[in-house]
C-alpha positions, 0 to 999 in steps of 0.5 A: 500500500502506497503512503498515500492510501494508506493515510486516506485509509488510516483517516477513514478510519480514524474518523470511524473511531472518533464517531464510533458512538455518535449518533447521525443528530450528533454528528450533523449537529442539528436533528436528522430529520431538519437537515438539509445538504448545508449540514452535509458540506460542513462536514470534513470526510472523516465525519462524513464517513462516520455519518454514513456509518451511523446513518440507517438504510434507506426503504428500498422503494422509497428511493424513486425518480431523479434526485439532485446530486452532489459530491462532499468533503473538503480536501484534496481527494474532493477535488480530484472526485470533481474532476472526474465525475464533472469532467470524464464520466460522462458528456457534462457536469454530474447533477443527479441520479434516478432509481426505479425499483423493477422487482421486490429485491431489484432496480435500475438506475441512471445519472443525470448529467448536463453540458455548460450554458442554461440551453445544453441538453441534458444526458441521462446516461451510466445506468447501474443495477440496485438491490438492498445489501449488506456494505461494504464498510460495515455489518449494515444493509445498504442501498447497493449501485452496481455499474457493472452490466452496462458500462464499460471500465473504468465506470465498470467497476464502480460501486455505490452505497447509499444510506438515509438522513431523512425523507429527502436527504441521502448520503452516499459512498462512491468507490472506484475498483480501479483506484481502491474501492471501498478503501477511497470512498467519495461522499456525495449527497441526493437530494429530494423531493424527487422527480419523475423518473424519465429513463435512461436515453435510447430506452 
């Protein structure tokens, strides 16, 4: 392990047992059900981590339509998740994600993504596969994205893991296979009242 992964690792981790016994309302310094995404960008990644480890799983079906998107955290690894979601990922600047539950156990995704200039199209492109699962960062279920049926690598072997705050506020960890997965998370947030699910182009 390189000296650089191993300190994001060793900060991950240290936030998990500064946080160990908080509760999500402690951690976001206001109650859970009052939080809006200013609580989230006042966090620095150790307590983001720790918030998403305290924080409990969403209901599978309430997960539904398009969601505003945001990534978090206040450090140099933020700044190189920007570059690649906003810049690389996809045609466009990430904005958002959409889920649509097609079973009981199993949904399908989307993100949304738009070019500068208030009249340039928006892409709703980089599909992913859902279902409930236990994480991969403790013994919790999740709401598990799985990229890896519909895209190609690096965006492949992307894995994303989402958790509740409240009905309209959701945090995130975003995992590249390529550059560590679950040992370099990126926070994001999804933000609510959500949209109407449209559906992925060309469907």
């Amino acid at each position: 392990m390189n000296k650089h992964l191993k300190r994001v690792v060793i900060g991950i981790w240290g936030g998990r047992r500064a946080c160990r016994n908080l509760s999500v309302d402690a951690i976001l310094g206001v109650e859970a059900s009052c939080a809006t995404l200013a609580d989230l960008e006042k966090l620095n990644r150790r307590r983001l981590f720790a918030l998403f480890l305290a924080a409990p799983p969403p209901d599978f079906f309430l997960l539904k339509g398009e969601y505003r998107a945001q990534l978090l955290g206040k450090d140099p690894l933020t700044w190189i998740s920007n570059l690649y979601i906003h810049n690389l990922f996809g045609p466009g600047r990430w904005i958002g994600k959409a889920f649509f539950a097609t079973s009981k156990e199993q949904g399908r995704g989307y993100n949304i993504l738009k070019a500068d200039g208030d009249k340039a199209p928006i892409s709703r492109v980089r599909m992913m596969d859902t279902r409930m699962g236990l994480s991969h960062y403790d013994n919790k279920v999740s709401f598990h994205l799985d990229y890896s049926a519909y895209n190609k690598f690096p965006v492949s072997g992307m894995r994303d893991e989402i958790r509740k705050i409240n009905d309209n506020l959701f945090i995130g960890l975003g995992g590249f296979k390529a550059t560590g997965g679950p040992f370099m998370p990126a926070p994001f947030a999804l933000v609510g009242p959500p949209g109407k699910w449209v559906g992925p182009d060309g469907c």
